[in-house]
N, C-alpha and C positions, 0 to 999 in steps of 0.2 A: 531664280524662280520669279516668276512674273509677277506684277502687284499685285492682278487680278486675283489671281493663283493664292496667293499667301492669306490676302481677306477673306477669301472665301474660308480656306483652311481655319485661319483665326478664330473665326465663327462658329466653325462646326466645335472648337477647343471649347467653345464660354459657353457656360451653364446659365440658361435660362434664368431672369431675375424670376423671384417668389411677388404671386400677384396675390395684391393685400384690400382689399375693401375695410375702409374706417368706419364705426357707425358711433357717433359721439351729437348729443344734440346743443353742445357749445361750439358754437362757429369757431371761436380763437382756441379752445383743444382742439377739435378736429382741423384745423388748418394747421397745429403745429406739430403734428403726429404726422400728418402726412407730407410737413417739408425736411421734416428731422430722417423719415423715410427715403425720400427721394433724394436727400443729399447722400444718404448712403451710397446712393450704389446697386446694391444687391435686391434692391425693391421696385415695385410696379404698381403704382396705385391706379388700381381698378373701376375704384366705385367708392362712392361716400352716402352717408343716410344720416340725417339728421332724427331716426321715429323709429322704431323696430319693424313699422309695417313696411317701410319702403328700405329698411335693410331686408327681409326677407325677399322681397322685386327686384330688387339687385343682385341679388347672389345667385339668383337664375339665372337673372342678365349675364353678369359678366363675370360667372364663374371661377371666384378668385382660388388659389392655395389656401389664404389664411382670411380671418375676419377676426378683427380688433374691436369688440363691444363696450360701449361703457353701462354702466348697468342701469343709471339711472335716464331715461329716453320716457318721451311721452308716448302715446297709443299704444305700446307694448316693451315693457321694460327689457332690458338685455338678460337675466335670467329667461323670461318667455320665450324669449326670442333664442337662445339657445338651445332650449327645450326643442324648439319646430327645427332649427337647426339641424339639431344632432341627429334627431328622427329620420329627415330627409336626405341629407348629406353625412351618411357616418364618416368619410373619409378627409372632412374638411376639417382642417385647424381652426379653431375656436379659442381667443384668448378675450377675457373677461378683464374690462379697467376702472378703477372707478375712482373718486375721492373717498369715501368710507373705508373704514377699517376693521379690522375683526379675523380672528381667526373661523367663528362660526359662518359668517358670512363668504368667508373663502370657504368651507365647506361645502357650501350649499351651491356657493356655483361650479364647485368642482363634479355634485350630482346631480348637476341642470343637464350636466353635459360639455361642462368649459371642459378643453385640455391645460386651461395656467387662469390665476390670480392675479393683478398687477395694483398697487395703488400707485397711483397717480401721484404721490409724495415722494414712490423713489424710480421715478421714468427720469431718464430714458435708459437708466441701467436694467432696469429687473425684466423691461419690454425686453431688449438685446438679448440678455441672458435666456429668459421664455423661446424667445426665438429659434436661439441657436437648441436649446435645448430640443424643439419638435422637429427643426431642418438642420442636421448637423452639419451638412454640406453647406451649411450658410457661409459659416466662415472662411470658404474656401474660395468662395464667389467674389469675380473684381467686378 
C-alpha cells in the first residue's frame, strides 16, 4: 500500500481530539491546565478567558466540546457564566473548578448547570476522571 494511501487511511481511523476552552482568571492555573491538556494528547485547546465575559465571546468564537470554568473570575463569576451557558449551548460540557470546597457549593453549581465539580486540590486526577466520565471514548483516543 502506498504511503499516501495508508496516512490518509490512518487518519480517517483517529478520532478527533475534544476541543476544550479554559476559563481560569490565574495566569499560572490556566496555563497549567492547558499544558497538562495538551501533553495529553487527546485535547485541543481552543480558547482561553481570563473574565466570564469574554468566556462567553469565546465559546461562540471557537466553539469548543468542553469548557473548564473556575468559579471564582471577575465581571461574571463561573456559576453566572454557566447559567448563560447552559441556556444557550444545552449540548456543551460544562466542568466547574475551583480552590473552595463544600459539598453545598458543588450543589449549587451542579444547578447552575455544571455537568462536574472539581477542586483544584485533587487535579489533575478528578479533571481526567470528570472527563472521561462525560466523553467516554476519551480513553480510547491516541
Amino acid at each position: 500500500m502506498p504511503k499516501r494511501v495508508r496516512e490518509e487511511s490512518a487518519m480517517k481511523l483517529r478520532k478527533p481530539r475534544i476541543r476544550v476552552l479554559v476559563a481560569d482568571d490565574s495566569r499560572t492555573a490556566l496555563s497549567s491546565v492547558c499544558r497538562y491538556l495538551e501533553r495529553d494528547g487527546r485535547f485541543e485547546i481552543v480558547g482561553t478567558a481570563f473574565d466570564g465575559v469574554r468566556l462567553l465571546h469565546q465559546v461562540n468564537r471557537s466553539q469548543p466540546d468542553l469548557v473548564l470554568i473556575d468559579l471564582s473570575m471577575p465581571q461574571m463569576n463561573g456559576l453566572e457564566a454557566t447559567t448563560k451557558l447552559r441556556s444557550s449551548f444545552p449540548e456543551l460540557r460544562l466542568l466547574i473548578f475551583t480552590g473552595l470546597q463544600g459539598l453545598s457549593l458543588r450543589e449549587e453549581c451542579l444547578r447552575s448547570g455544571a455537568d462536574g465539580f472539581i477542586e483544584k486540590s485533587q487535579m489533575p486526577e478528578s479533571l481526567m476522571q470528570e472527563i472521561f466520565r462525560l466523553f467516554p471514548d476519551t480513553r480510547e483516543l491516541e
